[in-house]
N, C-alpha and C positions, 0 to 999 in steps of 0.2 A: 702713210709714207714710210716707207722701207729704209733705215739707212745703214750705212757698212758698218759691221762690227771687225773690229780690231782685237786679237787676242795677246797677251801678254806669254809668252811661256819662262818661267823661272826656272834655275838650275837649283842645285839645293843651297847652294853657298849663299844665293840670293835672298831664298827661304830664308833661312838662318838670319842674314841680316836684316831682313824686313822685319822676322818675329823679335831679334836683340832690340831694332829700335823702337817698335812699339813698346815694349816692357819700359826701357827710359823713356819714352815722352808719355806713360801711363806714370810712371814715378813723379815727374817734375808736373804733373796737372796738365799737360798739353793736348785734351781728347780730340782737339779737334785734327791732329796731323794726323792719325793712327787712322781716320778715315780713308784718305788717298790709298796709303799701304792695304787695308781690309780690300779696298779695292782692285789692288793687282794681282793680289792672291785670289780673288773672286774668279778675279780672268784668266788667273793658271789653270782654275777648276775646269776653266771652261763656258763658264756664264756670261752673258751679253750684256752690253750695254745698259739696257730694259731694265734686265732682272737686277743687274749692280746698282743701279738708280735707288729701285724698290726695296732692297735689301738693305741699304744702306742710308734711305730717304735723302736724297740728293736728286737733284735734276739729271737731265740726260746732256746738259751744258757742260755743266760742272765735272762730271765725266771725262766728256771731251776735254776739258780743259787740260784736267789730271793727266792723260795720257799723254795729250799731243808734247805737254812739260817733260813726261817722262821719256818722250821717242828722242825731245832735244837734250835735255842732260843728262841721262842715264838714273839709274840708281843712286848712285852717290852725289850727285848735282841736284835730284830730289829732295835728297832725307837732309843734305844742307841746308837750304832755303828754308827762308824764316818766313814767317806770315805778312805779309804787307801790311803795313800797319796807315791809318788814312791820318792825313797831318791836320791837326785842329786849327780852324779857321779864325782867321783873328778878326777883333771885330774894332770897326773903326771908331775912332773916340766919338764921333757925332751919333753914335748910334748905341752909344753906351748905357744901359739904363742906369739912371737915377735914382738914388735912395732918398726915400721921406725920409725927414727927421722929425 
């Protein structure tokens, strides 16, 4: 199955702030944002979907994801966005486990 590829093209200013903000979130421990950005510099290069996945070890989902966020908030709506964080489930007093004594 063949699907479209979508290319990013970057101006340098962009450049510039994709490479400033990987630097900060390489400083503050955050590797896991500096992903999506490797990735639209991948696609300025010129590289597909495929190859960005493989390079990057990421599904061809997860991609899509990346992108379609970035067609809806640009750059700067991007590098904003915090990680979604999952809310811990409470658990109900009847299902509490019990301690021996």
């Amino acid at each position: 199955m063949v699907y479209p590829h979508y290319f990013i093209k970057l101006d340098t200013a962009q450049r510039v702030k994709i490479r400033l903000a990987m630097e900060e979130f390489y400083k503050k421990g955050q590797y896991y944002r500096c992903k999506p950005l490797e990735a639209f510099i991948l696609s300025d290069r010129g590289f597909t979907f495929d190859r960005i996945g493989f390079a990057l070890k990421v599904t061809y989902r997860i991609i899509q994801i990346w992108f379609s966020r970035y067609r809806e908030c640009g750059l700067d709506g991007f590098l904003q966005a915090e990680k979604p964080r999952k809310q811990a489930r409470k658990i109900r007093s009847s299902k509490r486990r019990r301690t021996i004594k």
